[in-house]
Each structure stands twice: as structure tokens, then as C-alpha cells.
LOMAR-791474 format. One record per residue (C-alpha): x, y, z; residue in three letters. Coordinates in Angstrom, 2 decimals, padded with zeros to 5 digits. Each point is the difference from the previous one (the first is absolute). Layout:
residues N
{px=X; py=Y; pz=Z; r=ALA} $
...
This chain:
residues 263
{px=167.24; py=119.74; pz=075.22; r=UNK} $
{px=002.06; py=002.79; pz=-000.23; r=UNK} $
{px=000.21; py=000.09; pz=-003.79; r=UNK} $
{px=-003.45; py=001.44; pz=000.44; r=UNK} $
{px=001.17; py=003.70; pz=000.80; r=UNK} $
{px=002.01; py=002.19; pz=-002.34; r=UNK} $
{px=000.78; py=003.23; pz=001.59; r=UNK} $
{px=002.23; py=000.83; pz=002.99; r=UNK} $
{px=-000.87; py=-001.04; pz=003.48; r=UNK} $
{px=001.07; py=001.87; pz=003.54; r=UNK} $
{px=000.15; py=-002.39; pz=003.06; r=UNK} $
{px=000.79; py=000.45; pz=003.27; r=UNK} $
{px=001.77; py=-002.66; pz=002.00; r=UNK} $
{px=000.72; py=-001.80; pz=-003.11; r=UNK} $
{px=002.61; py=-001.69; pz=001.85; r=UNK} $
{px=-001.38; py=-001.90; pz=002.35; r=UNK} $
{px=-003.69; py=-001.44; pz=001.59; r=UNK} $
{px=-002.46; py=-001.77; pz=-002.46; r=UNK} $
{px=000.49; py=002.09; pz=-002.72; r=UNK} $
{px=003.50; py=-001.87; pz=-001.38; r=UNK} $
{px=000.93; py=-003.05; pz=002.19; r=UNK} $
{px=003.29; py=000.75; pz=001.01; r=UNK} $
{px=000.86; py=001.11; pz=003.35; r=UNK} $
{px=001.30; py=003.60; pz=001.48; r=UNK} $
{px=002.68; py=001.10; pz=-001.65; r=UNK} $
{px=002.84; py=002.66; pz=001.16; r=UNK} $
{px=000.13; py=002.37; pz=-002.28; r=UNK} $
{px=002.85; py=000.05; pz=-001.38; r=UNK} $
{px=001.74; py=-000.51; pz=-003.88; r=UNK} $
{px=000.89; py=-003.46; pz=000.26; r=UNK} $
{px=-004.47; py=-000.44; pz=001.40; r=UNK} $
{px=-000.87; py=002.19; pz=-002.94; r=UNK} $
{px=001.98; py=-001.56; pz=-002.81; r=UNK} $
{px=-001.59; py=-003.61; pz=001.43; r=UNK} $
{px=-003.76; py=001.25; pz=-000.17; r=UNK} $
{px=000.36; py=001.78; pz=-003.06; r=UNK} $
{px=001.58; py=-003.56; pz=-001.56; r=UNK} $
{px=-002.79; py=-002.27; pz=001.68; r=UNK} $
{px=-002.72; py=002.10; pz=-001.59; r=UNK} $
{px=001.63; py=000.68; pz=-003.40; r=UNK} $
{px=000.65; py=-003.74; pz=-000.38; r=UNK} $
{px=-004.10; py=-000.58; pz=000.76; r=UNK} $
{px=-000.75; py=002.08; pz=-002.45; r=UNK} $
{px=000.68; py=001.26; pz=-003.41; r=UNK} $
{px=000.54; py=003.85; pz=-000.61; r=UNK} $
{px=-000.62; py=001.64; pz=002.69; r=UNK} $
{px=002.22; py=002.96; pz=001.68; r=UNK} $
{px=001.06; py=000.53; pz=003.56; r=UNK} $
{px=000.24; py=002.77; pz=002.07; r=UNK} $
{px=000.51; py=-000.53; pz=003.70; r=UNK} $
{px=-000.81; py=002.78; pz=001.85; r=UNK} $
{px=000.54; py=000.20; pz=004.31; r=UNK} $
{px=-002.92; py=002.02; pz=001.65; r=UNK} $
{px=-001.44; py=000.74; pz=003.06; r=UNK} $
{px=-003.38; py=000.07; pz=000.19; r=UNK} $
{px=-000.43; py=002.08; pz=003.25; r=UNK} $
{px=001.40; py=002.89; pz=-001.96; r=UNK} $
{px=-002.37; py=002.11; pz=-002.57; r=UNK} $
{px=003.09; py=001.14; pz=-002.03; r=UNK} $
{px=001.77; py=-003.43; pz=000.01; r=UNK} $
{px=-003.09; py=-001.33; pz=-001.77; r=UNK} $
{px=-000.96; py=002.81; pz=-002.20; r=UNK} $
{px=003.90; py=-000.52; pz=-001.44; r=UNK} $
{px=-000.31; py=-003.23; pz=-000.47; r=UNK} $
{px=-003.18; py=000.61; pz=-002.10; r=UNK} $
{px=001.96; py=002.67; pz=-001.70; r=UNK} $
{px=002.66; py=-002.40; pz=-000.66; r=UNK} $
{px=-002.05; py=-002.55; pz=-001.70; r=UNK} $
{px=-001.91; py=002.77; pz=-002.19; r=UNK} $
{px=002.86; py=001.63; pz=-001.61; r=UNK} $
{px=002.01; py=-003.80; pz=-000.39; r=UNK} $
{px=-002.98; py=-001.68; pz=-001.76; r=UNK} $
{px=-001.86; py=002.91; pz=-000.88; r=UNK} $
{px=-003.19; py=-001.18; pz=001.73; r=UNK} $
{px=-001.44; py=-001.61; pz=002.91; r=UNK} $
{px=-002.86; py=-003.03; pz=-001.27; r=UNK} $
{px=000.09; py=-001.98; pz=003.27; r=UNK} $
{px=000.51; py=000.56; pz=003.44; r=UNK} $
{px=-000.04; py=-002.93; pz=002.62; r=UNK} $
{px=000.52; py=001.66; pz=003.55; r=UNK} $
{px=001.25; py=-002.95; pz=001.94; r=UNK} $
{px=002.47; py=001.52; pz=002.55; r=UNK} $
{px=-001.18; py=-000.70; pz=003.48; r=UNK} $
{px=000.86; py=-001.47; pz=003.60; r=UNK} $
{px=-001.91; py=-002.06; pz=002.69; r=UNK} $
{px=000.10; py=000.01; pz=003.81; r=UNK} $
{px=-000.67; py=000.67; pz=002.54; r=UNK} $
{px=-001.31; py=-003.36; pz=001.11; r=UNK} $
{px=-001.64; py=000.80; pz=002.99; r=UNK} $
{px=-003.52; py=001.46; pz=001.49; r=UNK} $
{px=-000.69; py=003.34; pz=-000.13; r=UNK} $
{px=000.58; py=000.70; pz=003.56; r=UNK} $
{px=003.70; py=-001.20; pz=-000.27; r=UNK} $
{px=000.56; py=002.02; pz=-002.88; r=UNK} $
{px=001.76; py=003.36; pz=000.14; r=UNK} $
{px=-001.14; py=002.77; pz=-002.49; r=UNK} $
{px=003.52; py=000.25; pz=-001.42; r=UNK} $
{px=-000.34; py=-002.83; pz=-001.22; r=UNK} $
{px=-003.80; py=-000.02; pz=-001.53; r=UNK} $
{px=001.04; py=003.46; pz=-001.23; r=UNK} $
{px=003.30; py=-002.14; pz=-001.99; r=UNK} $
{px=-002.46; py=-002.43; pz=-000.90; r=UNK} $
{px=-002.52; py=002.53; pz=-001.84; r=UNK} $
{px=002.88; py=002.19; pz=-001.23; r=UNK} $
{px=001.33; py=-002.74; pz=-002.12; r=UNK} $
{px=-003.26; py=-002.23; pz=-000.92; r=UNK} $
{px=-002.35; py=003.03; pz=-000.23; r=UNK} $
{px=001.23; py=003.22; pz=-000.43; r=UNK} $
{px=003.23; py=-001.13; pz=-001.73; r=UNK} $
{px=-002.35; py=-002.11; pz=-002.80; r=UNK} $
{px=-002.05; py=003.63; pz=-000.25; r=UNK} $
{px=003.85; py=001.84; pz=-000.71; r=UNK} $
{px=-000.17; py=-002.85; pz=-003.10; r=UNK} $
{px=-003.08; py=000.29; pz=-000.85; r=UNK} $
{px=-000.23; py=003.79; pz=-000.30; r=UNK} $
{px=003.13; py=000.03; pz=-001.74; r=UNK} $
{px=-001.11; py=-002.75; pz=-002.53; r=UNK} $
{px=-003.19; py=002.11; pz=-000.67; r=UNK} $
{px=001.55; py=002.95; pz=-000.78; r=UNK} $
{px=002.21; py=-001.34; pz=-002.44; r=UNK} $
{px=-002.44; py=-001.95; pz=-001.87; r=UNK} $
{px=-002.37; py=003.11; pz=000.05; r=UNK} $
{px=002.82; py=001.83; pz=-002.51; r=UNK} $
{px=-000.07; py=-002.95; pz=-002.27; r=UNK} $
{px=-002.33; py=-000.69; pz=-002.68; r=UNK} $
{px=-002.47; py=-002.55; pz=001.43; r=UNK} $
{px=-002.32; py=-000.31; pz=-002.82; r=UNK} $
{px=002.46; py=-002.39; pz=-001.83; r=UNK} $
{px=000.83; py=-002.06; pz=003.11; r=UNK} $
{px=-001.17; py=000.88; pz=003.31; r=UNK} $
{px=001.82; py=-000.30; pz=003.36; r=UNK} $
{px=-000.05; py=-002.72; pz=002.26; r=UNK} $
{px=000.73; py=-000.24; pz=003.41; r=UNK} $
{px=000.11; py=-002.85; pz=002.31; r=UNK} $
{px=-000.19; py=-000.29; pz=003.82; r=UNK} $
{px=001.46; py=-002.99; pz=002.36; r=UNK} $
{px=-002.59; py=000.40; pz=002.52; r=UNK} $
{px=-000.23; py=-003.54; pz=002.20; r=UNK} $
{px=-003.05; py=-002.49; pz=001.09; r=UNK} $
{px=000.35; py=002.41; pz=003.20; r=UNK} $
{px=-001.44; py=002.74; pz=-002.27; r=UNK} $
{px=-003.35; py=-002.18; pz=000.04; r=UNK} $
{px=000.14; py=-001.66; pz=002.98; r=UNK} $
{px=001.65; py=000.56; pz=003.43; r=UNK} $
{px=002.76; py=-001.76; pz=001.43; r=UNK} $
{px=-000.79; py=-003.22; pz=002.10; r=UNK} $
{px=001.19; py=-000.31; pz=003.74; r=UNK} $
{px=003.07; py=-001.74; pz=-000.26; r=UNK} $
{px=001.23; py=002.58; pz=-001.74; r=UNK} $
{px=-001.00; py=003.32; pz=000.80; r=UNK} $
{px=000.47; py=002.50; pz=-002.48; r=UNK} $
{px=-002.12; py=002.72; pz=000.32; r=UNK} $
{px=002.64; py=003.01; pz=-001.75; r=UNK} $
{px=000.32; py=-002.41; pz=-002.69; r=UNK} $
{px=-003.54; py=-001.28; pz=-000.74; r=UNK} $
{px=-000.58; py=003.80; pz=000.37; r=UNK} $
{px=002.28; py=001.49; pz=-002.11; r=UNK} $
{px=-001.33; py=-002.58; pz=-002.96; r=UNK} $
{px=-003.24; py=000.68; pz=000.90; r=UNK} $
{px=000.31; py=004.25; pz=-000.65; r=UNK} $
{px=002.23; py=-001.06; pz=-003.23; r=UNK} $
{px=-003.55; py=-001.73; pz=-001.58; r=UNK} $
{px=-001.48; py=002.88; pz=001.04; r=UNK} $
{px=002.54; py=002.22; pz=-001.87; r=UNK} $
{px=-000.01; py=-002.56; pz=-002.93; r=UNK} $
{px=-003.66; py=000.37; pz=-000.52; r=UNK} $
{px=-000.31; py=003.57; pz=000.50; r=UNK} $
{px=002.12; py=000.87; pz=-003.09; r=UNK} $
{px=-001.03; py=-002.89; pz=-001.49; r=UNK} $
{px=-003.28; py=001.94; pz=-000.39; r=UNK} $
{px=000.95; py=003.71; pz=-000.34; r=UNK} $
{px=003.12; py=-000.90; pz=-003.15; r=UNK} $
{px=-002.17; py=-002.62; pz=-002.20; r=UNK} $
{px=-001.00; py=002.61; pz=-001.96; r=UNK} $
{px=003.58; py=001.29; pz=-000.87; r=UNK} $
{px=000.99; py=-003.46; pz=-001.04; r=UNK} $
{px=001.55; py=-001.52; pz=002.96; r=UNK} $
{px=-000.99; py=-002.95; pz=001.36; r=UNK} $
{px=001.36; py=-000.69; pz=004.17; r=UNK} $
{px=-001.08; py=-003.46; pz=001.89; r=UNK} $
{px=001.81; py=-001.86; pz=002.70; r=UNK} $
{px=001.15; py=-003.27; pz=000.38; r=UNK} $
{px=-000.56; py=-002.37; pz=003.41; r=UNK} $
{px=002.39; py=-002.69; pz=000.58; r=UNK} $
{px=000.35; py=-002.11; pz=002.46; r=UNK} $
{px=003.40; py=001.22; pz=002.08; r=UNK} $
{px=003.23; py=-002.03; pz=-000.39; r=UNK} $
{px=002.37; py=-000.13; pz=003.23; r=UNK} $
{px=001.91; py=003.22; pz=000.89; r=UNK} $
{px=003.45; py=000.23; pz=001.04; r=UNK} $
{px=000.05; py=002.89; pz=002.86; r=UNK} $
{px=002.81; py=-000.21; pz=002.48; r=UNK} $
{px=001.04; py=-003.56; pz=-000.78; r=UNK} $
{px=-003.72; py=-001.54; pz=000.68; r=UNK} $
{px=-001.85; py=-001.27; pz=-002.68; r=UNK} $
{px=-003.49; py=001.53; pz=000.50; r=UNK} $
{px=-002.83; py=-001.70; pz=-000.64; r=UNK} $
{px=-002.83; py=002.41; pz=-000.42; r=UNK} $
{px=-002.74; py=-001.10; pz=-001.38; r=UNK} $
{px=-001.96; py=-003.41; pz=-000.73; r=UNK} $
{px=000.42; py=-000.81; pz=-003.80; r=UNK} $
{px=003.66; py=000.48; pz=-001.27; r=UNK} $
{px=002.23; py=000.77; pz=-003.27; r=UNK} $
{px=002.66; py=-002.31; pz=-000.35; r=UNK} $
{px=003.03; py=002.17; pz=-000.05; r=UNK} $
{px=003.89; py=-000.39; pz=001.07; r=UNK} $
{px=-000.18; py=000.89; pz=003.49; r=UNK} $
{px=-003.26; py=-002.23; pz=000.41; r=UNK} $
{px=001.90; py=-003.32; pz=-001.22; r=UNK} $
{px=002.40; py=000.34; pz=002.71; r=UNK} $
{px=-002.62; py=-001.26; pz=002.34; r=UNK} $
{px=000.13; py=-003.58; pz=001.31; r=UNK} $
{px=-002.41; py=-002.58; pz=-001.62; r=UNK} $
{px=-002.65; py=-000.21; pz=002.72; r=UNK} $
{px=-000.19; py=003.76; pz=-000.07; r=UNK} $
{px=-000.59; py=-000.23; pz=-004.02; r=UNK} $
{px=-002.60; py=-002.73; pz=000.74; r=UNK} $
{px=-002.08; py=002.16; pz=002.39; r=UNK} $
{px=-000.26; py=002.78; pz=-002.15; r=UNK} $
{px=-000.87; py=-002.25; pz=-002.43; r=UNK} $
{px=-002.72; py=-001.44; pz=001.67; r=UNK} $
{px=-001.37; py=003.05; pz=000.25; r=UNK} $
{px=-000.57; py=001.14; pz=-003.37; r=UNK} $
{px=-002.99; py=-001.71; pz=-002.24; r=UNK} $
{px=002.08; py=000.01; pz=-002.92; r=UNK} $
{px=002.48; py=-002.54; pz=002.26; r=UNK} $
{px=003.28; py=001.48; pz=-001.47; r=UNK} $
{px=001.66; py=003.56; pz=000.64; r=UNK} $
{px=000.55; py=002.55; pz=-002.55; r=UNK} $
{px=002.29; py=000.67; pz=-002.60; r=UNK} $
{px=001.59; py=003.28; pz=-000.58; r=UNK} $
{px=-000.48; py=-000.22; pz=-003.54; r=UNK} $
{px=-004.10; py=-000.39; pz=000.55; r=UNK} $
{px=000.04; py=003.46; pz=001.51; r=UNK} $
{px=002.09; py=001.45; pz=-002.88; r=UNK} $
{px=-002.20; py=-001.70; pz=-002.60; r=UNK} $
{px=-003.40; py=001.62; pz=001.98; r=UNK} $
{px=001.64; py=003.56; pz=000.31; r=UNK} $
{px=000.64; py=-000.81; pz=-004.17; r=UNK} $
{px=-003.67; py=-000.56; pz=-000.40; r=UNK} $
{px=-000.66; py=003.08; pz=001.76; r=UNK} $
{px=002.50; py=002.12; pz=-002.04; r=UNK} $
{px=-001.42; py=-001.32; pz=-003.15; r=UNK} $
{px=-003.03; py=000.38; pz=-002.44; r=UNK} $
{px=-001.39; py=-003.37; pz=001.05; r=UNK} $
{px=-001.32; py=002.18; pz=003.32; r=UNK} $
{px=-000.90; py=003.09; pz=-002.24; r=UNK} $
{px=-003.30; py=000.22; pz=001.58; r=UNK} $
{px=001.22; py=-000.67; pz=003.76; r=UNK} $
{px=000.30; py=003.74; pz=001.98; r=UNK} $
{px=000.90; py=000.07; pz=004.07; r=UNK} $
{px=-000.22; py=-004.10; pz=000.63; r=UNK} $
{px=001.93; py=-001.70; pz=002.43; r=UNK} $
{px=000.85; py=-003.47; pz=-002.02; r=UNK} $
{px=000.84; py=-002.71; pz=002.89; r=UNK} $
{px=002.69; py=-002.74; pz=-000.78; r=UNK} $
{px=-000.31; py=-001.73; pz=003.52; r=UNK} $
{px=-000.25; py=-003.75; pz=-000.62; r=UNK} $
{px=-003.86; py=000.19; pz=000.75; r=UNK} $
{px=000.52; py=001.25; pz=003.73; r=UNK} $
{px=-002.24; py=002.82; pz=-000.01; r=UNK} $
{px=-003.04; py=-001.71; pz=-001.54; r=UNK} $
{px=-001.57; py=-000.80; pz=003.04; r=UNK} $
């Protein structure tokens, strides 16, 4: 799928979650020289540049973007997939530190991105090739979070990032940049040695095969499709996005969920 884009791409948390299926890595050399290998040997020509930034900081992102620009001379793509989960609780047990953590990251910090991604593509000449940018919103940007597992923040903070993702959607398609979301069904997160389980239709990444086989088998049960997801599906749906095949596709939020949401 991803011999369908020719360009340069920016994405945040490249190195972890649904978007690659590898687990968290430290960053360090020895980490860097092992990503840059796994994707090089997946596919043919294509050049690396690992960059670490923080997302809660305006001038962090806005030198990353800078980076980028002036190392491959434009920005094409942009997939802003950086984010965090939790708390897992109702919103009476929640302290506003940490909803305001929460939104920081999964809202404001995808807006840093976004903004930054924007105003780089705005320099470029878009009537060749226009700019694309792609959200990782969450079925909790559609829907809200069940009862066993509260997650109001979280459902919240996907919720505004639609909101964001349609909004420009609609004000930049007539500058020649195209912005829509993607929804996927949440894999298990690793926060404080617990494997969360947040939500009710799941991505089949690292952390979530470490669960036991009756686990697996619940949350399979639970899904219409009757399997969990595969990293890879994600990537190939953000692809789609990215690409001309959706050329006519402006502020959607495509769902790759197994069939959980359809009723």
C-alpha cells in the first residue's frame, strides 16, 4: 500500500501504537538504528529521519516540521498519531490534572501538529501535489465509551479532534489540502505495568498478545468481524487516506473497527 505515495511524510508517534506494530521503544541509537532497518527492509527506497518531539511544546513541534522541510525539501503527508489514554475512571474520580494531560497531548498537542503541518504546506506549491494530512482520531471520536470502561477525557479528547479534523477539512480544500481522520478500534495500552483495555473492538498489537487466551477469546467474541485487528490494516487505511484513491474524501472519520460500531 505504501508504494502508493511519493513525497515525504511527517508522523508523530511513528514508533509505537497502531501505526507500525512494534512496541515502545527507548529512544536511544541502538532503538533507532533497529526501526530505521525494520522499515528500510519493508520497503524499497525510502529515507529515514527519526526525529524525538514533544508534542506539548509549540516550538518542539514547529522544529520538527522545520526539520523535515529543509531535509526533504517538502512536507506531502502528515499522519498525526502521537497520543495517550487514561484515565480509566468516571468523571467524578478524575482530577483535572489529569483531564488537562489528557487534552494537552490528544487535543491541543495534535493542533501544535496540525498548525505546524499547515503552515508548511501553505509555502509549497500545492497545485502540482497538494498536502495531505491525516488524523488518528478513535471509535471514541464517534461514540462514547461504554461502562466498563469509563473514559470520558479520552472519548472527549477524540471527539474535539473530529471536530478539529472537519473544521479545516472545510476552510483548506480550496488551497489544495485535503485533512480526514481515521477511527480504529483501540489496541491494549501499557500504562504503569497494566495492560488497559479501553474500548470494545481491538487492534491486535504487541502489548495486546500478551494477554491470556480466554482474555483474547472475549474480545473476540465481541467483535462481528470475530478476529482482532492487525496493525498493518490500520496502516493500509491511513494509506488510502493519504492517497489519490480518496481524492474526493475531505473531513471523514474512516472506521477500521471489526464491525463494532455498526449497530
Amino acid at each position: 500500500m505504501a508504494q502508493l505515495l511519493r513525497g515525504s511524510a511527517f508522523i508523530t508517534g511513528a514508533g509505537s501504537g497502531m501505526v507500525t506494530p512494534c512496541t515502545p521503544l527507548p529512544w536511544n541509537e541502538q532503538s533507532q538504528t533497529s526501526f530505521k532497518n525494520e522499515i528500510v527492509s519493508k520497503l524499497a527506497n525510502v529515507e529515514i529521519l527519526l526525529l524525538e518531539v514533544d508534542i506539548t511544546s509549540e516550538s518542539s513541534v514547529d522544529q520538527a516540521l522545520q526539520t523535515a522541510a529543509a531535509t526533504f525539501g517538502r512536507v506531502d503527508y502528515a499522519v498525526n498519531n502521537a497520543g495517550i489514554s487514561g484515565p480509566f475512571a468516571p468523571t467524578e474520580h478524575v482530577a483535572f490534572s489529569e483531564w488537562r494531560r489528557l487534552l494537552d497531548v490528544n487535543l491541543d498537542g495534535t493542533w501544535r501538529c496540525q498548525r505546524a503541518e499547515l503552515q508548511q504546506m501553505m509555502k509549497q506549491d500545492l497545485q502540482e501535489a497538494g498536502g495531505v494530512i491525516v488524523n488518528v482520531a478513535s471509535i471514541l471520536g464517534l461514540v462514547g465509551a461504554s461502562s466498563q470502561t469509563p473514559a470520558a477525557a479520552y472519548s472527549a479528547s477524540k471527539h474535539a479532534l473530529m471536530g478539529l479534523t472537519k473544521t479545516d477539512a472545510r476552510y483548506y480544500a480550496k488551497q489544495g489540502i485535503r485533512i480526514n481522520a481515521i477511527c480504529p478500534g483501540q489496541a491494549a495500552q501499557h500504562r504503569d505495568g497494566i495492560y488497559q483495555l479501553t474500548h470494545d473492538s481491538y487492534i491486535e498489537t504487541p502489548l495486546l498478545r500478551n494477554l491470556d487466551d480466554a482474555m483474547r477469546q472475549r474480545l473476540i467474541s465481541r467483535i462481528p468481524a470475530n478476529r482482532l485487528g492487525k496493525p498493518e490494516e490500520v496502516g493500509n487505511a491511513i494509506v488510502f487516506l493519504a492517497s489519490h484513491l480518496s481524492a474526493f474524501m475531505y473531513g471523514q472519520g474512516l472506521v477500521v473497527d471489526g464491525g463494532q460500531t455498526c449497530g
